[in-house]
N, C-alpha and C positions, 0 to 999 in steps of 0.2 A: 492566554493567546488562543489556545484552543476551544476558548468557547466562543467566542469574536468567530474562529474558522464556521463551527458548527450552525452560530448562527444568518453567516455570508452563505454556507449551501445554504440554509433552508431558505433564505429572502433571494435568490437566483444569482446573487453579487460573485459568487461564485461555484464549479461545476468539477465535476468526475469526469476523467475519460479513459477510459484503459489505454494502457504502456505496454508498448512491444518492448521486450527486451530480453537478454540471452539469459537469463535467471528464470526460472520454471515459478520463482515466488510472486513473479509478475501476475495467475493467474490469480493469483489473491489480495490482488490490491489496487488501487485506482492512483493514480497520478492528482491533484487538487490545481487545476488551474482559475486563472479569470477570463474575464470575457475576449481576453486577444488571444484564449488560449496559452497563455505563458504560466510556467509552474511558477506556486508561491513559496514551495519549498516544504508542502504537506504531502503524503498520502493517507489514503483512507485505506483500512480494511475492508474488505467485501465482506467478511464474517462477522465482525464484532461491531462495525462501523466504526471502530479507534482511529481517532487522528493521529498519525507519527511525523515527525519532522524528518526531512528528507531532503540529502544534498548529494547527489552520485557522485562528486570528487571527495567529498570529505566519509560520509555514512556508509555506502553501500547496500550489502543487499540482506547483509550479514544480520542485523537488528531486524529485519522486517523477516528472515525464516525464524530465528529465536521466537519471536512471538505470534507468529503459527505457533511453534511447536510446545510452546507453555503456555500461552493464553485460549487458544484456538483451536485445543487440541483433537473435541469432537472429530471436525473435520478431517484433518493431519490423520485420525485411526480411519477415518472411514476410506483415505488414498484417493484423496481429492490434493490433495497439496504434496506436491511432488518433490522433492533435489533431485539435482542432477546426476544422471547417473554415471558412474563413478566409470572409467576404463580402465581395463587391465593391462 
């Protein structure tokens, strides 16, 4: 499935658009829409370019810091990829 995704970005069938959202992991990753703009239920990483599947009622936000923080982790040391910070 994800190379069908991979190769709908690269023929324009479909696009990336950044996701506002209350999750700081949002800075790392793209939302995967099509042309009416509607999610197909991918995102993309902005670092690895990895396709993940992605459903905000069932997934979260939880699988997309996990892999920053193991796969992506350059970044993640350099404090480019943030969590949220914690209140006392």
């Amino acid at each position: 499935m994800a190379d069908n995704m991979k190769k709908d970005l690269a023929s324009g069938k479909l696009k990336t658009v950044e996701k506002e959202g209350k999750s700081a992991v949002w800075k790392s990753f793209d939302l995967v829409v099509n042309a009416e703009d509607d999610g197909v239920g991918f995102v993309q990483c902005k670092v690895c370019k990895l396709l993940m599947e992605y459903d905000s009622k069932t997934t979260g936000t939880s699988s997309l810091q996990r892999h920053l923080e193991k796969s992506c982790k350059p970044l993640a040391a350099a404090g480019d990829v943030l969590r949220q910070p914690k209140i006392n």
